[in-house]
C-alpha positions as CSV (number, residue, x, y, z in Angstrom):
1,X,47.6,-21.6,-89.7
2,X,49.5,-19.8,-87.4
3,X,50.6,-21.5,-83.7
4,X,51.4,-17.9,-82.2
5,X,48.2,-15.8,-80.6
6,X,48.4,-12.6,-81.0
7,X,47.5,-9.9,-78.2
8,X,47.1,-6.0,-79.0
9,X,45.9,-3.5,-76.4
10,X,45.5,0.4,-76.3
11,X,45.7,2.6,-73.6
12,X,45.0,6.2,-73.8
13,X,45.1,8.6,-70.8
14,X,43.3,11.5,-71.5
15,X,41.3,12.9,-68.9
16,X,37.9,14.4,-69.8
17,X,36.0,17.4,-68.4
18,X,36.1,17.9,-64.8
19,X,38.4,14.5,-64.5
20,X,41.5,17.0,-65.9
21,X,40.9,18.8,-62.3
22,X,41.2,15.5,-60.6
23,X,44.0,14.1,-62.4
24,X,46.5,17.1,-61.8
25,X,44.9,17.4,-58.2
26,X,46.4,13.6,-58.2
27,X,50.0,14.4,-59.6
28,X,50.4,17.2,-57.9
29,X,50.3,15.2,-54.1
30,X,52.0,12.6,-55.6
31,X,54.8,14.7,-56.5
32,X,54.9,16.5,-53.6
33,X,54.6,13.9,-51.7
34,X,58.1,12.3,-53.5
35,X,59.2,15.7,-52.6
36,X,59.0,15.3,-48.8
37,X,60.6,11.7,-49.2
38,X,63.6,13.5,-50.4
39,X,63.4,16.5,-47.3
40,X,63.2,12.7,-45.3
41,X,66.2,11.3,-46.7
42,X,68.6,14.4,-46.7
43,X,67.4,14.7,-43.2
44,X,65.7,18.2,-43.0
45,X,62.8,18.6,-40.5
46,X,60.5,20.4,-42.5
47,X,59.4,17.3,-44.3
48,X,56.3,16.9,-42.6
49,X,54.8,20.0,-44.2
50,X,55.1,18.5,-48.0
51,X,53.9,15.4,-46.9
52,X,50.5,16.7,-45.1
53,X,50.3,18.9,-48.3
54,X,50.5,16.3,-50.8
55,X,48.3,13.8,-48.8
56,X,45.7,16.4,-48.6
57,X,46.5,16.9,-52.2
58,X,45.7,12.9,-52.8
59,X,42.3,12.8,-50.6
60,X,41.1,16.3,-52.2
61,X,41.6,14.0,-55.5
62,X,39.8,11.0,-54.2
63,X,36.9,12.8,-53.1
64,X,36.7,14.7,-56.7
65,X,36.9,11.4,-58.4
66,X,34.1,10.3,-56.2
67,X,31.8,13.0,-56.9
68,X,32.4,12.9,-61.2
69,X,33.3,9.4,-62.1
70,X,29.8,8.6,-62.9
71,X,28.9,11.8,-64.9
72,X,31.6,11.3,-67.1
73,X,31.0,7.9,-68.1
74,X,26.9,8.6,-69.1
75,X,27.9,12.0,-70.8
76,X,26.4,11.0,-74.3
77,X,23.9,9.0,-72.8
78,X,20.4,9.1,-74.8
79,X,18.0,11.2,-72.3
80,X,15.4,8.1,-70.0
81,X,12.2,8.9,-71.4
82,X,8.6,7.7,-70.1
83,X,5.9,7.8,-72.4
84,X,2.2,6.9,-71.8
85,X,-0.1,7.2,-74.7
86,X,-2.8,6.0,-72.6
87,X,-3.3,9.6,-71.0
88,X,-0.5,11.1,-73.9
89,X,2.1,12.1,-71.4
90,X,5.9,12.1,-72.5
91,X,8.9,12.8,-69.7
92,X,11.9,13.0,-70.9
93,X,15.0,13.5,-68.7
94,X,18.9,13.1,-68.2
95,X,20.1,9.8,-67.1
96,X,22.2,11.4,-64.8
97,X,19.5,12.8,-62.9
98,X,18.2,9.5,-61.4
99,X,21.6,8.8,-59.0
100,X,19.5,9.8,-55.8
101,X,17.0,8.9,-54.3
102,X,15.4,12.5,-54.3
103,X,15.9,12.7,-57.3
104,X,14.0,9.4,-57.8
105,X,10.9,10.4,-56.0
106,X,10.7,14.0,-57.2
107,X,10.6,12.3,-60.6
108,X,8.0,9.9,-59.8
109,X,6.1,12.2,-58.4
110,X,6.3,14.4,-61.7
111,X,5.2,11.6,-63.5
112,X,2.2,10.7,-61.4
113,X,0.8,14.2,-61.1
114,X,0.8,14.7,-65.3
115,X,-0.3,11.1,-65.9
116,X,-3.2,11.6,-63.4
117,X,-4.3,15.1,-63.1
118,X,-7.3,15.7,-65.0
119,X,-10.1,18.6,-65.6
120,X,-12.6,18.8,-63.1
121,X,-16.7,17.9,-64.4
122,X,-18.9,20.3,-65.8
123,X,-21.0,20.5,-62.3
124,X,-24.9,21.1,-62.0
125,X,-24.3,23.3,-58.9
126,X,-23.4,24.4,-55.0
127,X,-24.6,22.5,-52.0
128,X,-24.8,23.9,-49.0
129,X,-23.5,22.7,-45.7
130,X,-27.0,20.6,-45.0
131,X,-25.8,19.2,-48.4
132,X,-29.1,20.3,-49.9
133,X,-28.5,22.2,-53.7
134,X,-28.5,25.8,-54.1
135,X,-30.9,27.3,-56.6
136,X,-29.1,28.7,-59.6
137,X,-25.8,28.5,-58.5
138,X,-24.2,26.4,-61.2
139,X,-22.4,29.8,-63.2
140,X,-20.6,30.1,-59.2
141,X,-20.2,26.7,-59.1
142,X,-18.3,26.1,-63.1
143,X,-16.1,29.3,-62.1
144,X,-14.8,27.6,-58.9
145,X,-14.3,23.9,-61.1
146,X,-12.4,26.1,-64.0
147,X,-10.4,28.1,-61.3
148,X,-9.4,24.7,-59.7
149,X,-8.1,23.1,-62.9
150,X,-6.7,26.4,-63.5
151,X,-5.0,26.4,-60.2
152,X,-3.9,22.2,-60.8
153,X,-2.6,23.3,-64.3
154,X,-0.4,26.5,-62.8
155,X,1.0,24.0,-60.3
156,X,2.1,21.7,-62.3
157,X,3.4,24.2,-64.6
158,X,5.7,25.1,-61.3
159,X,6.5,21.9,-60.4
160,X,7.8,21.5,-63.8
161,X,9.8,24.4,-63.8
162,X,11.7,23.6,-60.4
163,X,12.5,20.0,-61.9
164,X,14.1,21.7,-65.1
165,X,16.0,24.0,-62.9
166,X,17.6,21.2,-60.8
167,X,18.0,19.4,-64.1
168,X,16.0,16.7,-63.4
169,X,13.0,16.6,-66.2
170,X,14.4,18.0,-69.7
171,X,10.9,18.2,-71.0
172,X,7.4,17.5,-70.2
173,X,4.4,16.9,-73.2
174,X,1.2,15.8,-72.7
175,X,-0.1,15.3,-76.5
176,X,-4.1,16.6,-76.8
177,X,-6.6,14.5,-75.0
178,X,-10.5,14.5,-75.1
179,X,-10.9,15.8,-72.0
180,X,-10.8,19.7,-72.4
181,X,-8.2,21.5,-70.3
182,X,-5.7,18.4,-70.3
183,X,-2.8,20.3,-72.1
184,X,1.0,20.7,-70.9
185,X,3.4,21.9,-72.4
């Protein structure tokens, strides 16, 4: 039995990705930053310039470092999916994608449009404005229900397609469901 612990440790800098920008951004004030220290201590008056350089160097840095830190550290993250197999929606999406609150409510609204849209009822007919029914009107009255599922499925559709293009949903499947006209894809 040994009375000596024994402590090993690792450290590897290597910037990742956009973090290469930041890092470099970062040495580059530093060092000219040092360099206006020397301008300062041999006297020159130009040492000012080096100095505002490199400190806007350093904050440039900062503020990249603020804006990637997060994405780098969830790049292999496994996709957040939602899944209901009540009405046999799936949404998929990048972890990532959830850091504002736009993002947020865009994707809940996603969500609550495909897990609640559904085909409108065979109807029996058109009422007219004294809400009294119109004789054979039912064929004018099942193209107007299928042109308005029509039109819910089409908007969806879009909505999907601007949350893909933003980045926020990956994917969207809603598996088949009794109810006819209930498919996305």
């Amino acid at each position: 039995m040994s009375r000596w612990a024994e402590l090993k440790a690792q450290f590897r800098f290597a910037p990742l990705r956009s973090q290469v920008f930041v890092v470099t951004l970062l040495l580059g004030g530093i060092a000219i930053t040092l360099l206006s220290f020397s301008f300062l201590w041999n006297e020159k008056e130009t040492w000012r310039i080096p100095c505002a350089i490199g400190l806007l160097m350093i904050g440039a840095a900062f503020v990249a470092w603020l804006l990637s830190h997060r994405d780098v550290d969830r790049r292999d993250t496994v996709p957040t999916t939602f899944a209901s197999t009540r009405f046999g929606v799936t949404v998929s999406m990048d972890a990532r994608s959830l850091d504002s609150d736009t993002s947020r409510r865009l994707f809940a609204r996603l969500v609550n449009i495909a897990t609640h849209r559904r085909p409108l009822p065979t109807p029996d007919g058109i009422v007219s404005s004294d809400m009294q029914p119109i004789p054979n009107s039912q064929a004018e009255a099942v193209h107007r229900a299928q042109a308005a599922t029509a039109e819910g499925e089409t908007r969806l559709q879009e909505f999907v397609e601007v949350m893909r293009d933003r980045g926020e949903a990956k994917t969207l499947t809603q598996e088949p469901n009794p109810d006819p006209g209930s498919s996305l894809s």
